[in-house]
C-alpha positions in Angstrom: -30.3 -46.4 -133.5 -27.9 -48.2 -130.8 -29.8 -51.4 -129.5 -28.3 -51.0 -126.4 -30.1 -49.9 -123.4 -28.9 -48.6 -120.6 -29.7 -50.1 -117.4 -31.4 -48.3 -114.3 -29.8 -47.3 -111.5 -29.7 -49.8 -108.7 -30.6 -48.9 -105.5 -28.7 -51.2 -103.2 -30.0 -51.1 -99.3 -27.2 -52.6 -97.0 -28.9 -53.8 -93.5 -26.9 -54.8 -91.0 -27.4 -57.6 -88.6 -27.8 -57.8 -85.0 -27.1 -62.0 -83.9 -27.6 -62.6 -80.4 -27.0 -66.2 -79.2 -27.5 -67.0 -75.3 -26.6 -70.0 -74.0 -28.4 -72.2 -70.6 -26.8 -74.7 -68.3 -29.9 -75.7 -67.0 -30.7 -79.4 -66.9 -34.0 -80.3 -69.5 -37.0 -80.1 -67.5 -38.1 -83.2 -67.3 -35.3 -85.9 -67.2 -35.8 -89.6 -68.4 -36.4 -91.6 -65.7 -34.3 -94.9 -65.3 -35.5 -98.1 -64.3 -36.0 -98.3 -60.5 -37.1 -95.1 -60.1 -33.8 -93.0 -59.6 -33.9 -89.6 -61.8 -30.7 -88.6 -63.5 -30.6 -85.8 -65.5 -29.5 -86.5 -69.3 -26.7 -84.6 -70.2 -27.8 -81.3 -72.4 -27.0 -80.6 -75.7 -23.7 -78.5 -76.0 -24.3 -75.0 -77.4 -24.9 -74.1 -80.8 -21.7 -73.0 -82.4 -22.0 -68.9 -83.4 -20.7 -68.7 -86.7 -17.6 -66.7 -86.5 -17.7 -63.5 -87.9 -14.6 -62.0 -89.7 -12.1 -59.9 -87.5 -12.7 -56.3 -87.7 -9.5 -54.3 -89.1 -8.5 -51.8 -86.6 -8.9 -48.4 -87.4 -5.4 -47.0 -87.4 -5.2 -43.7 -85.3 -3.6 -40.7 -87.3 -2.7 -37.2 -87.1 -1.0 -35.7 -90.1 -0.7 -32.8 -88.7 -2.7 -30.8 -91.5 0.2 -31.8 -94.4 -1.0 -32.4 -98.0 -1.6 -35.9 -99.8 -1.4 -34.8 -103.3 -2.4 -37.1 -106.0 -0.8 -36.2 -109.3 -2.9 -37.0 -112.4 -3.8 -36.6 -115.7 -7.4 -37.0 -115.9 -10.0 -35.0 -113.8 -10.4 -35.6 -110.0 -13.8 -35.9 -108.5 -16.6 -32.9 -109.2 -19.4 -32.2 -107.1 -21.8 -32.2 -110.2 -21.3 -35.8 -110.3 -23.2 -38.4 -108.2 -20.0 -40.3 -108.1 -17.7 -37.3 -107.4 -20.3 -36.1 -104.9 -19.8 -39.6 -102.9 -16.0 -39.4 -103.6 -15.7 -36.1 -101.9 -17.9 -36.6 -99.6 -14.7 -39.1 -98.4 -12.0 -37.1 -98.8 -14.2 -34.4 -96.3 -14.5 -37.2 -93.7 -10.8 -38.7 -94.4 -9.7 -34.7 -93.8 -10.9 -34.3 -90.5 -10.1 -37.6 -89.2 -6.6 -37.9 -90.5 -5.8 -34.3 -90.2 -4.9 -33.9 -93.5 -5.5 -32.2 -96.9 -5.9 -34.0 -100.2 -5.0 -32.3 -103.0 -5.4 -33.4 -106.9 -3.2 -32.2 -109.2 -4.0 -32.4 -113.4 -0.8 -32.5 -115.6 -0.7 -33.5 -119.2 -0.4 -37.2 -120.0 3.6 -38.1 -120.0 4.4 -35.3 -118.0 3.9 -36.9 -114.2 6.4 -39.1 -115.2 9.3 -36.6 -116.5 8.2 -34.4 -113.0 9.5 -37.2 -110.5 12.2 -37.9 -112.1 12.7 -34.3 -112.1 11.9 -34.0 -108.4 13.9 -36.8 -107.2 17.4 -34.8 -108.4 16.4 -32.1 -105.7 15.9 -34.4 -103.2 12.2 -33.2 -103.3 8.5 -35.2 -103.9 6.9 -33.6 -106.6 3.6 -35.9 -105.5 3.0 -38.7 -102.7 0.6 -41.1 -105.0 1.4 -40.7 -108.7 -0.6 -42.8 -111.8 1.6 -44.3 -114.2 1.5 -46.3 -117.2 3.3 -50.2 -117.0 5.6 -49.0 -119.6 6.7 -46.0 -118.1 6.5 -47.4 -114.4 8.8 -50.5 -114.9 12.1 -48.4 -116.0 11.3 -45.9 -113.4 11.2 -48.6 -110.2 14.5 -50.0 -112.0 16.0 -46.6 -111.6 15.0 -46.6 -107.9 12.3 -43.8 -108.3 9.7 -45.5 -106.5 9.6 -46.9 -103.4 8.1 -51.0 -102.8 4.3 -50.9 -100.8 4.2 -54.7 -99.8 4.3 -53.8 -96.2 1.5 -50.6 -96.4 -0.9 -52.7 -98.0 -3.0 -56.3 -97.2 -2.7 -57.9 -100.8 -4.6 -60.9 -100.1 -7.9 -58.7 -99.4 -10.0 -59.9 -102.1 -10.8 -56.1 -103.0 -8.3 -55.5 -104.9 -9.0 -56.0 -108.7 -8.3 -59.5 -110.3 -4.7 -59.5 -112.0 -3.3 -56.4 -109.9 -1.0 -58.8 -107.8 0.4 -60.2 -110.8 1.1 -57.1 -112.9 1.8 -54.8 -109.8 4.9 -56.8 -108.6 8.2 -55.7 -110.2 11.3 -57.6 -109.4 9.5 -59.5 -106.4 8.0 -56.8 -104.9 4.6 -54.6 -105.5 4.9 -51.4 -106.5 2.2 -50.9 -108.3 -1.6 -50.7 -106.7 -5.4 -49.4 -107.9 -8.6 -49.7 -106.5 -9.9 -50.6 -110.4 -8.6 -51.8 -113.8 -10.7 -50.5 -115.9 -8.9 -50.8 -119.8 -8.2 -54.2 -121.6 -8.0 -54.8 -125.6 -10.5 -56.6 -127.4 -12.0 -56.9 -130.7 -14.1 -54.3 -132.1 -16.7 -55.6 -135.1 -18.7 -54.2 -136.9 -22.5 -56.2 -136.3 -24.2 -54.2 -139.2 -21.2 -55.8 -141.6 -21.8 -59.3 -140.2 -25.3 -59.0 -140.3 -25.1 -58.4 -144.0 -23.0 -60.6 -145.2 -24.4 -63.9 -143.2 -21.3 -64.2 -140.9 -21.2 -66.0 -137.9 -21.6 -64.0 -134.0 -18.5 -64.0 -132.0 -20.6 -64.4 -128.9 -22.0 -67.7 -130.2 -18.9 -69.4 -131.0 -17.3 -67.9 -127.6 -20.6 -70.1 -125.8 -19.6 -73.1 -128.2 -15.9 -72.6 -127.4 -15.5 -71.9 -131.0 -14.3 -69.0 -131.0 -10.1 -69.3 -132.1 -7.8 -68.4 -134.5 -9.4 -71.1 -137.3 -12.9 -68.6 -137.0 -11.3 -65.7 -137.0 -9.6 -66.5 -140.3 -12.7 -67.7 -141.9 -14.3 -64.7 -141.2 -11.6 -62.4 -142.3 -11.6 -64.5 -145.3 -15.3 -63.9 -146.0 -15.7 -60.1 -145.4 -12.5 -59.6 -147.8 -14.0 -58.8 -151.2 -14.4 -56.4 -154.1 -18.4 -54.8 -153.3 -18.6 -52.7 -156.3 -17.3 -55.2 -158.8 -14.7 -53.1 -160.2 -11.6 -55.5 -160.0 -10.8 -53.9 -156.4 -11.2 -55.0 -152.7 -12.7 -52.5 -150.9 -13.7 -54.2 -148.0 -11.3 -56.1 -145.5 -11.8 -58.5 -143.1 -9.4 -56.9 -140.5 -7.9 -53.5 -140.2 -4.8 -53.1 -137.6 -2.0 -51.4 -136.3 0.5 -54.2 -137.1 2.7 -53.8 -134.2 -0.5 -54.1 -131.8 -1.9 -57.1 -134.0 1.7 -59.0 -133.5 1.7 -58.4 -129.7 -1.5 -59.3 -129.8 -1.1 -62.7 -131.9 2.1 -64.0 -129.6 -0.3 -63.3 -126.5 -3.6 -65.1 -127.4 -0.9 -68.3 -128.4 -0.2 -68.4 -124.8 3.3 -66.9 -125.4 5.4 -63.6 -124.9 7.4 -61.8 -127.1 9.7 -61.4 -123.8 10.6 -64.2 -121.3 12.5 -64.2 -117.7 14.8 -67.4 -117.4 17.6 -67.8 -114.7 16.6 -64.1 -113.3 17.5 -62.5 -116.9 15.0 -60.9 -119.4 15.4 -62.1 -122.7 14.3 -61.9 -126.1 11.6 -65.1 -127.0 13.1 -65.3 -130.6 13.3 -68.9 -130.1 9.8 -70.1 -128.3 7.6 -72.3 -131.1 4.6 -70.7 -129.6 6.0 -66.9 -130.6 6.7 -68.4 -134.2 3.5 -69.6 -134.5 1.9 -67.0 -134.0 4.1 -65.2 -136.3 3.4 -67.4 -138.7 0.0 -66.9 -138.5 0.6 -62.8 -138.9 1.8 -63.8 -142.2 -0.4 -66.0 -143.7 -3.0 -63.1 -142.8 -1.2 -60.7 -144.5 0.4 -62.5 -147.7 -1.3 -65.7 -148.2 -4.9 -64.8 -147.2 -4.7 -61.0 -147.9 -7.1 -60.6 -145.4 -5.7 -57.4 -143.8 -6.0 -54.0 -145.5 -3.4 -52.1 -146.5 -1.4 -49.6 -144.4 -3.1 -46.4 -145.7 -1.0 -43.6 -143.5 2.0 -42.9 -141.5 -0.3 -43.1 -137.8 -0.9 -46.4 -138.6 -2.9 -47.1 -135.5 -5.2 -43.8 -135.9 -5.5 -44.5 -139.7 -6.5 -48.6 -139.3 -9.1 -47.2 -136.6 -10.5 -44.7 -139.1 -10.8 -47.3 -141.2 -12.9 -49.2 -139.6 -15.2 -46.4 -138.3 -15.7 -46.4 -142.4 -17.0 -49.8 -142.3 -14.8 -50.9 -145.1 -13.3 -53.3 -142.3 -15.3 -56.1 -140.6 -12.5 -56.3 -137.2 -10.3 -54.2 -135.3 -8.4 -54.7 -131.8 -8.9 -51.6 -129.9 -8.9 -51.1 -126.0 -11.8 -50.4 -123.9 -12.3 -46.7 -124.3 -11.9 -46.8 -127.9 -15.2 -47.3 -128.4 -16.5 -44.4 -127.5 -14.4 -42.5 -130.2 -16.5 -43.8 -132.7 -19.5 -40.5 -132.7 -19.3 -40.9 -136.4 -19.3 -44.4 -137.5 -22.9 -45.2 -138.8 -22.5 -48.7 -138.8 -23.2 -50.6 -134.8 -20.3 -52.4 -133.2 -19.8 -55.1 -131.1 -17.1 -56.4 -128.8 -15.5 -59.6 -127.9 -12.6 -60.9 -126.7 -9.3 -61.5 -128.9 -9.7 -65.5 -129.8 -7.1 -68.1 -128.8 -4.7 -69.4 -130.6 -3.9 -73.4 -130.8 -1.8 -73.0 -127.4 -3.6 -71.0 -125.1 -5.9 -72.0 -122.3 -7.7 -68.6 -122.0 -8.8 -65.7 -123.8 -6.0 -61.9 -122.8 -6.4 -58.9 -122.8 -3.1 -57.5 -123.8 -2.9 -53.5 -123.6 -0.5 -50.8 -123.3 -2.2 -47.9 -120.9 -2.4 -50.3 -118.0 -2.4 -47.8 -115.1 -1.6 -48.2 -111.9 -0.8 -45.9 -108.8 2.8 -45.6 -107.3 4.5 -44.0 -104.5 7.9 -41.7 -105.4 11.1 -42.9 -103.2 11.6 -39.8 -101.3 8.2 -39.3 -100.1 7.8 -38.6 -96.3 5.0 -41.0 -94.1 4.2 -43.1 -97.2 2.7 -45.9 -95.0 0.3 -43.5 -93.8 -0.2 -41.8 -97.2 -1.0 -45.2 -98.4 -3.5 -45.7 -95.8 -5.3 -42.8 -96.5 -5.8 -43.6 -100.0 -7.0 -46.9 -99.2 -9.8 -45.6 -97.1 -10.8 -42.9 -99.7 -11.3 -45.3 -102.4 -14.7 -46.3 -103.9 -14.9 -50.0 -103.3 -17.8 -50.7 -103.2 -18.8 -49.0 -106.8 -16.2 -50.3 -108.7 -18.2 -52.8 -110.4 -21.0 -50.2 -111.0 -18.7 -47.9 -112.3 -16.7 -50.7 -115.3 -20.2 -51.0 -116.3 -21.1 -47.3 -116.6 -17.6 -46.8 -118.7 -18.5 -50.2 -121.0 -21.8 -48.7 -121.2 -20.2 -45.5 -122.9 -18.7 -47.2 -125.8 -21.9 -47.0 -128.1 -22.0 -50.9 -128.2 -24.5 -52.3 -129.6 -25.9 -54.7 -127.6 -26.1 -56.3 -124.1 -23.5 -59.0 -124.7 -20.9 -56.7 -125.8 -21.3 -54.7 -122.4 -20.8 -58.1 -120.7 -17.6 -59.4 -122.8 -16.0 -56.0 -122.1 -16.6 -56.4 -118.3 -15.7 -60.0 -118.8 -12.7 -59.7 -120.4 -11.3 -57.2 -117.5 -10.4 -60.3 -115.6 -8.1 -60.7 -118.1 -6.3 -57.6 -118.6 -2.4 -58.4 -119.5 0.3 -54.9 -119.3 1.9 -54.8 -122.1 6.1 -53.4 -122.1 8.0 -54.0 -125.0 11.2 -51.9 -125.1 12.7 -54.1 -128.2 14.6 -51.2 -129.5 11.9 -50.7 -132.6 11.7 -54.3 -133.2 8.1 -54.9 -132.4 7.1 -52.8 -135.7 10.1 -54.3 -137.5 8.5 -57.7 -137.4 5.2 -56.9 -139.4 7.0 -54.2 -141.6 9.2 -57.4 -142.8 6.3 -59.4 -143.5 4.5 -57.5 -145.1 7.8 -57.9 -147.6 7.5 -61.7 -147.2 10.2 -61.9 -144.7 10.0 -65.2 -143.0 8.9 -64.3 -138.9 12.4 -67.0 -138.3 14.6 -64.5 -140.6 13.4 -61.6 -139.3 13.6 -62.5 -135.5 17.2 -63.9 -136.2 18.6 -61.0 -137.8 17.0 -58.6 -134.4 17.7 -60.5 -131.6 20.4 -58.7 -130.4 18.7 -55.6 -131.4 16.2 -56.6 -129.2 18.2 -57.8 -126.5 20.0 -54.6 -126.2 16.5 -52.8 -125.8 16.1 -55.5 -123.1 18.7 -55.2 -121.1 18.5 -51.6 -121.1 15.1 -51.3 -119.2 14.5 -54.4 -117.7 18.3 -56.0 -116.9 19.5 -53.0 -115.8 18.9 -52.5 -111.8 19.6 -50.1 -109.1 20.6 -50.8 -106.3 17.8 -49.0 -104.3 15.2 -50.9 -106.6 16.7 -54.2 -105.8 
């Protein structure tokens, strides 16, 4: 039975204040009397300073004229059978009549939305006016001039908008990307029931005692690695991973990247100690330790997190939503962040399906678009609505709900178009490849990915 609980409902009551502050130049009533007998009346006390409340935004006047926001998306818009899609509809009625407008939701496959601008922008056409992408997919497209920048329809410095989306939103010194809620980041799945049994330390301790690093992880790994049944065989392994994801992964929590900008260029990080030491690392895990099991399929990322949902593997990274996948694994599992390496100053949360919205180059009244969108987001439910997802991911306890909500802050996109090189590296260790002969013989390799998607610019996206 999952430990967890689920928390009830909060009812939140927001009252709003009335402050009236009056002011008298009256004189006090009875004035100090100097000597001789003269009254003179003391001066009073200035006025108490009203606290300054914070300037209310204008509420921009506009009339669309009845014309269609259409948001294009892979996932379900809001239902009325849900408490949250009631509330988000609820919106979009009030936006409609005030704006004049209709707001449409479009569902299209995953990877399709994508292929359909691209397609649209030939014509001349805009196939959608706010459209979700993934980082990976969104940086080549805004290089290609398929998306227009939103610094000016947007007040970035609003602290509503979610911790990190600044960062990751800006491509070539300008935002592109915006979301009212980043909601996915990669962590490390364990399973409790397998640490439980055989006497390893908690993951949430040693992140209290700020032990929690690269020199645990391995003695962990090293300790869940064993043969169970005594036949001559390990059957159980102290991590199970997609080796591209665990590389990635590695270079990150080292406080390092696998791709670096110097003198406005892109380039390969073939060279950068940190990268190498984390590589390094990658291979003691998988030769010297043998703490990794083997590659069992050809989906290596599906088959290392069937593994795991086995319990024949004490760790896994996996991103948020991952969690919930698991309907058949008997064993509980926990979650906590990936742990640092000897150079990093914080805990990541590198992933891949970093989503954020973007607006297509040719759409028509984007500002205003955008302003619409802004109004019908959910702000003040997005934290309520991270801890309904975390709470979905059949953890099994308290803590592991609050690392995943934790470890949001931290959320790091993830783009690596190194022309195949990212799965290169692990393949080759695996063999016993040194990480310094194998990065050497695919830098250029690399590079050419590189400059490909990220060096090559046009004009419009400059």
């Amino acid at each position: 039975m999952r430990k967890i609980h689920l928390l009830a409902t909060i009812m939140v009551a927001f009252t709003l204040l009335f402050v009236s502050a009056c002011s008298s130049s009256n004189p006090p009533a009875n004035p100090k009397p100097e000597s001789g007998g003269t009254k003179t009346a003391e001066t009073p006390p200035p006025p108490e300073k009203k606290e300054q409340e914070p300037p209310v935004k204008e509420e921009r006047k506009i009339d669309m004229n009845g014309e269609t926001l259409k948001i294009l998306h892979w996932i379900d818009g809001p239902k009325e059978d849900t408490p949250e899609g009631a509330l988000a509809l609820e919106k979009w009625k009030e936006a409609e009549k005030k704006y004049n407008v209709k707001i449409v939701w479009e569902k299209v496959p995953w990877g399709e939305n994508i292929q359909m601008v691209t397609n649209a922008a030939l014509s001349g056409e805009s196939v959608a006016d706010i459209v979700p992408l993934d980082y990976y997919f969104a940086v080549p497209a805004i290089n290609q001039g398929l998306f227009m920048p939103v610094d000016d329809f947007f007040d970035f410095n609003d602290p509503k908008w979610p911790e990190g989306m600044k960062k990751h939103g800006m491509v070539n010194g300008k935002m592109y990307g915006f979301t009212s809620n980043i909601n996915n980041v990669s962590g490390v799945y364990y399973n409790k029931t397998l640490f439980e049994r055989e006497g390893l330390p908690d993951p949430h301790e040693l992140v209290a005692q700020d032990k929690w690093n690269w020199d645990a992880f391995l003695d962990i790994a090293k300790k869940a690695t064993k043969d169970t049944d005594g036949d001559g065989v390990i059957d159980q392994y102290g991590i199970t991973n997609d080796g591209g994801v665990l590389t990635r992964i590695l270079v990150h929590s080292n406080g390092a990247a696998l791709i670096e900008e110097k003198d406005g260029k892109h380039v390969f990080a073939y060279n950068n100690p940190n990268v190498l030491e984390a590589l390094r690392f990658l291979y003691d895990l998988y030769n010297t330790h043998k703490v990794i099991a083997p590659k069992v399929g050809d989906n290596e990322h599906t088959d290392s997190q069937t593994y795991f949902n086995t319990g024949k593997a004490a760790m896994v990274t996996g991103e948020l939503w991952e969690g919930a996948t698991r309907t058949n694994m008997t064993d509980e599992q926990g979650f906590v962040f990936f742990p640092k390496g000897p150079k990093a100053t914080q805990y990541q949360g590198s992933v891949e399906n970093y989503v954020q919205f973007y607006i297509p180059a040719n759409v028509k009244r984007a500002e205003e678009k955008a302003y619409i969108w802004d109004q019908i987001q959910m702000w003040d439910r997005v934290d309520q609505v991270n801890r309904e997802d975390a709470e979905k991911q059949l953890l099994a306890d308290e803590e592991d709900v609050e690392a995943m909500l934790e470890l949001i802050k931290y959320s790091q996109p993830v783009f690596l178009p190194l022309n195949g090189v990212l799965g290169e590296i692990p393949r080759s260790i695996i063999k016993g490849e040194s990480p310094e002969t194998i990065l050497e013989r695919n830098k250029q390799v690399a590079q050419d990915g590189i400059d490909k998607h990220l060096n090559t610019i046009k004009e419009s996206a400059k």
